[in-house]
C-alpha positions, 0 to 999 in steps of 0.5 A: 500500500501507498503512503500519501507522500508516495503519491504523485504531486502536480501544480495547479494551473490556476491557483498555484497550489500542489495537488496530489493523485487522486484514485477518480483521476487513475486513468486521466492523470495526464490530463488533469490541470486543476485542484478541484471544480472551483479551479476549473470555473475559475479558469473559465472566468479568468484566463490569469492565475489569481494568485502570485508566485508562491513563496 
């Protein structure tokens, strides 16, 4: 069994925020750009990030 910090990790294309594997993504990890379904509307309002470089 997989520990959490074993899992894959990307970055949110729109706040910025690591994210990490999710078993509902399993088989479109590839293609997964956003944290969550807030991102994903987000993004379609906006197309800049809303947060700065992070820290």
């Amino acid at each position: 069994m997989r520990r959490k910090q074993d899992l894959p990790q990307k970055e949110c294309v729109q706040c910025q925020r690591p994210f990490t594997w999710r078993k509902k993504w399993a088989r479109c990890w590839d293609e997964v750009r956003f944290c969550s379904k807030r991102c994903r509307r987000g993004a379609k309002q906006t197309s800049t990030p809303r947060r700065q470089e992070r820290e």
